[in-house]
N, C-alpha and C positions, 0 to 999 in steps of 0.2 A: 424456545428451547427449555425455559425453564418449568412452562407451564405441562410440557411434555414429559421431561422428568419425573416431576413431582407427579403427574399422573401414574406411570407408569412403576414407579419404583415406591409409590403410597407414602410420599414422605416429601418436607419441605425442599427443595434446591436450591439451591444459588448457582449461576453459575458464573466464572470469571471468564472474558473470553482475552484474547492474545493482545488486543490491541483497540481503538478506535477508530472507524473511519467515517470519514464526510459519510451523508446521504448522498444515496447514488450511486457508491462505490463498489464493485463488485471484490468478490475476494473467490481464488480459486484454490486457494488451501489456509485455511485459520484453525486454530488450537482453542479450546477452550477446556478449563477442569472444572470438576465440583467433587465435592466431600460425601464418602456414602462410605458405609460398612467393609461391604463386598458384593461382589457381583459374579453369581457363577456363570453364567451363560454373556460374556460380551457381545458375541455375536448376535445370538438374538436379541440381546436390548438394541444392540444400533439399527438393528431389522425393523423392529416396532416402532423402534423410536422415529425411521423415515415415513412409516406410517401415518404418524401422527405428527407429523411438521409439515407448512403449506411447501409448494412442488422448488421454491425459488430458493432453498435447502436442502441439503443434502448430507447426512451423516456415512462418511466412510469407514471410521474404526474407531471403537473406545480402545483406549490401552490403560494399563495400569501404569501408575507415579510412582515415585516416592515421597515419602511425608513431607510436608511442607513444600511439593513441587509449586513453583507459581506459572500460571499460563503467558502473563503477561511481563512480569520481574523479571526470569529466568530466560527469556527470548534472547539469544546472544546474533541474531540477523535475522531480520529482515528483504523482502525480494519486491518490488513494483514494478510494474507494467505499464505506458500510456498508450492506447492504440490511437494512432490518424487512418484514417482513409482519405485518397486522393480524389475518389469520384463516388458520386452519393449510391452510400447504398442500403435500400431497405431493411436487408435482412439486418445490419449491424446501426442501423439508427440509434438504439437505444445500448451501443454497447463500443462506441469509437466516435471521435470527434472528427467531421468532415473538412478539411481545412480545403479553401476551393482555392487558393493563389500559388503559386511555386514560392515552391521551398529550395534555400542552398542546404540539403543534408551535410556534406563536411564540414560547414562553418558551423552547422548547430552541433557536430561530434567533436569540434576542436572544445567550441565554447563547454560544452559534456564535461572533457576530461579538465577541464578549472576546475569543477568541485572536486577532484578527489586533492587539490593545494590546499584546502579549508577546512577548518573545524568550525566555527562559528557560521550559523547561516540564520539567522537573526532576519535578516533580509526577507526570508523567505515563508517567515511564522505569521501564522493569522495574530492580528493585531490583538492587544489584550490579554494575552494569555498567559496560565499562571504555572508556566515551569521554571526550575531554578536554574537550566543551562540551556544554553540555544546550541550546546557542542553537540554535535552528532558527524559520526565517521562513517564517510561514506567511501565505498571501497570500488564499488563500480559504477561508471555513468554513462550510458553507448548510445546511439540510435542503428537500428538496424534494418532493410527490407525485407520483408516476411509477407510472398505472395501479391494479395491486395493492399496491406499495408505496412506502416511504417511507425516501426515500437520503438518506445524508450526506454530502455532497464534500466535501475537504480537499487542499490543493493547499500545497507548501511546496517548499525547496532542497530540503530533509532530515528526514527522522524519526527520532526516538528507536525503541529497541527497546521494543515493545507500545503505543507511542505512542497509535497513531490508536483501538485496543481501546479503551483507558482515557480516551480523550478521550469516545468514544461511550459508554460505561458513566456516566461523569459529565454528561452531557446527557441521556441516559436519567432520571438521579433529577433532574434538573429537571423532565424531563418528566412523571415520575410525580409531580410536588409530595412530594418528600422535602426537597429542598433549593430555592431561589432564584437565580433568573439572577445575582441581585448575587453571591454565595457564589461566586462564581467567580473572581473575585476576590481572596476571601482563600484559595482553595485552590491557585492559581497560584500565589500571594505567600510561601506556605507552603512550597517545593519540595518537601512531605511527601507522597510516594505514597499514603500512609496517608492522608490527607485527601483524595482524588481516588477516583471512584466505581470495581468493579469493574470488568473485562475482560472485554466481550461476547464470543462464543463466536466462534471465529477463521473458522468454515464463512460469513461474513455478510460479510466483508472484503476487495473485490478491489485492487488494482491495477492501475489502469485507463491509465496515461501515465506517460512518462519521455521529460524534453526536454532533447535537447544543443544546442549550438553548430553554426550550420549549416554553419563549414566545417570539419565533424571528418566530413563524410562525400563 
C-alpha cells in the first residue's frame, strides 16, 4: 500500500492501518490513513491505486479526515468473524476451519454470552505481550448457522493479540464436551492462558467492521 502511494501520489507515505492482525487473517473491511496535501480526484486515486496492489487487496474508497484523525486510536468498535465448516470443503480450505466431531452449539452460545460478564480477559492474550490493560469490552458474543457454516461474531472497543483465536479454541472444547460452559468462568478468573483452550488456525478469522465517530469523516 505504501509502496503504491508513494508511486502514485510522487511522494513519501506512511500509512497507519486500523489495527493488527495474526498472519492468515483475512479482514473484509479495514481503515487505513496517511498524510498528503490534497487529493482532487479520490475516485480515481483508489482506481489506480487497485491497479497497482496484488489481486488479495482491494481499495474501496478514500475519504477525507479531519486533522489529527487516527485510523487506529480513534476506532471506537471493532467486529470478528470465526467460520467452521462441518464437512470438508475445498473451495473454503484456505478460509474456515473444518472441525470433523459434533459440536453442542447452545453450550458453546451459553458459554459465548460469559464474555460480555468480564472486562479483564488476560486469559485469552498471547503470552508476553506489552499492553498496559487486558480490559476490553466486549458487547457481543454469538454463534450462529449460516448455510454451510457456523460463525462466531464478536464485537468489542478492542482486542487482545490472539484474542478472538483463543476465545474460539475455548468454546470449541465446550463444544466438544471437554469442558462446561460454567469452566468458563474459572478460566477467565484465572488470567492463566494456560487454562484457556488452544488457537484455532488463523485461515478461519476475518475482520468484518471497524466503527469511528461520525464526525471524524
Amino acid at each position: 500500500m505504501e509502496k503504491a502511494l508513494s508511486t502514485l501520489l510522487r511522494d513519501k507515505i506512511d500509512v497507519v492501518g486500523a489495527g493488527r492482525t495474526d498472519a492468515g487473517v483475512h479482514a473484509k473491511q479495514m481503515f487505513c490513513h496517511f498524510d498528503f496535501d490534497s487529493i482532487e480526484d479520490k475516485k480515481d486515486l483508489a482506481y489506480r491505486l487497485n491497479a497497482f496492489l496484488p489481486d488479495d487487496i482491494a481499495v474501496q474508497e478514500i475519504r477525507t479526515v479531519v486533522d489529527g484523525a487516527h485510523a487506529r486510536f480513534d476506532a471506537i468498535e471493532r467486529t470478528y468473524e470465526y467460520w467452521l465448516v462441518r464437512e470438508k470443503d475445498p473451495f473454503l480450505f484456505d478460509y474456515a476451519h473444518w472441525v470433523k466431531h459434533p459440536l453442542d452449539l447452545p453450550a458453546m452460545n451459553e458459554a459465548a454470552k460469559m464474555l460480555l460478564e468480564y472486562t479483564d480477559f488476560e486469559c485469552f492474550s498471547k503470552s508476553n505481550t506489552d499492553v498496559k490493560t487486558f480490559n476490553c469490552d466486549v458487547r457481543q458474543a454469538y454463534w450462529e448457522a449460516r448455510a454451510d457454516k457456523w460463525v462466531f461474531t464478536i464485537t468489542a472497543d478492542r482486542f487482545l493479540r490472539n484474542m478472538v483465536r483463543a476465545v474460539v479454541g475455548t468454546l470449541l472444547d465446550v463444544g466438544l464436551k471437554k469442558i462446561t460452559s460454567e469452566d468458563m468462568h474459572r478460566i477467565i478468573a484465572s488470567k492463566d492462558r494456560s487454562e484457556a483452550g488452544v488457537s484455532v488456525p488463523a485461515k478461519g478469522l476475518y475482520l468484518t467492521k471497524v466503527i469511528y465517530p461520525k464526525d471524524i469523516f
